[in-house]
N, C-alpha and C positions, 0 to 999 in steps of 0.2 A: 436511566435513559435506554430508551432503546428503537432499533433499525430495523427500517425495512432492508432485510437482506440484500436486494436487488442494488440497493445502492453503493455498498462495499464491490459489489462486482462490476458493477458497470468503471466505478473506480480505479478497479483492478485490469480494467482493458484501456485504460487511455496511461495507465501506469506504466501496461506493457508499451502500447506504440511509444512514448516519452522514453523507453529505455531502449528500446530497439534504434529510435535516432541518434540516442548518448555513443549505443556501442557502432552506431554507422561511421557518428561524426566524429567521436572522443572527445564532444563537447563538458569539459567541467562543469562550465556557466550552466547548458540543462541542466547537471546533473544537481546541480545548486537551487535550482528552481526548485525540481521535483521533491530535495530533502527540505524546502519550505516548509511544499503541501505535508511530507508527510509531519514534520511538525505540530502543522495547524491542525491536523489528521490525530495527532498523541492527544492534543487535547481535547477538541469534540471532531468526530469523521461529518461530520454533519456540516461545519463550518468549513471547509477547503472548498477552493473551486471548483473541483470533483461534484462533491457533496452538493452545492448550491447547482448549478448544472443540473444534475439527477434531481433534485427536488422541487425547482422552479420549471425545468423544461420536458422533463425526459417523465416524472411521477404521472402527473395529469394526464399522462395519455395511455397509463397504463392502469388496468383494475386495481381494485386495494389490493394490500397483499394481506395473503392469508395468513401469514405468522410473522412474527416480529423476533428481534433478536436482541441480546445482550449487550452495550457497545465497552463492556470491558475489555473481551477480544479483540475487538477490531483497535482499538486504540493500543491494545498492545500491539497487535500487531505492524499498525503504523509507526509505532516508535522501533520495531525492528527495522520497517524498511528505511525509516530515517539513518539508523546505523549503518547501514549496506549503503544509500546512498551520499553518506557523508565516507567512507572509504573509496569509493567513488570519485568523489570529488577532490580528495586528496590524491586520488591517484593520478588522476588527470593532469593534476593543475601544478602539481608538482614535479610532473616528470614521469612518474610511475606507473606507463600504459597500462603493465601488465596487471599493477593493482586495481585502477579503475575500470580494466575489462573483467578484471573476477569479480569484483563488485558490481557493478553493471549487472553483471550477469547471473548473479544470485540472486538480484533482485527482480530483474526481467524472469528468471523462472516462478518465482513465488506469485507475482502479480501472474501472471501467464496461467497459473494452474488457479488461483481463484478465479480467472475473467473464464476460464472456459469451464473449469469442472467443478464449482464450487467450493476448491480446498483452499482454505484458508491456513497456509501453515505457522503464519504467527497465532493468530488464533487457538489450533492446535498445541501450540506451544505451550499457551496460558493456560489453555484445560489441564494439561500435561502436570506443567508447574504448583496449578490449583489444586492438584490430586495428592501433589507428592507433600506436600504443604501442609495438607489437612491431619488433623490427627488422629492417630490408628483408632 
């Protein structure tokens, strides 16, 4: 399978605002939503509400895109943010501001640096992992 890039990014900006309210409100409950999507996100990015969004409303208005992409990345890397946002939600929900604001807040960077500059650090991650994995 694979993605039009633009979609993991446009993802990655409604990811931030979602995180940015988590760390306004210390809302657990968002941060429970958000670790859904990214959920549905580990298993296809293409099914989240995100995904459906960019592909029914935000795609058609934009030209094809010129390259496509792998969605092994991207689905790794949604299952990291599902991690950071289930630390998150334990943090909150339990008591543990401080936990739920480092989590929040690792997560708000990573989405933050894909929506604006293209870095996808889970992603990165997988190539990373992909490389060390391989055999000499």
């Amino acid at each position: 399978m694979t993605l039009d890039p633009r979609g993991p990014r446009f993802a990655a900006a409604l990811t931030s605002v979602v995180f940015v309210v988590v760390l306004l409100t210390g809302s657990g409950w968002l941060a429970l939503a958000q670790a859904v999507i990214f959920a549905i996100g580990a298993w296809d990015p293409r099914r989240t509400p995100y995904g459906l969004l960019y592909r029914f409303a935000v795609a058609p208005r934009l030209t094809p895109p010129t390259e496509r992409e792998d969605a092994a990345p991207v689905r790794f890397a949604q299952a990291v943010g599902l991690v950071f946002a289930l630390a998150t939600v334990a943090g909150y929900l339990s008591g543990a501001t401080v936990a739920g604001v480092v989590g929040a807040s690792f997560a708000l960077l990573a989405a933050f640096l894909n929506a604006v500059f293209g870095l996808c650090l889970g992603c990165e991650a997988y190539l990373l992992i992909r490389r060390l994995r391989a055999p000499a």
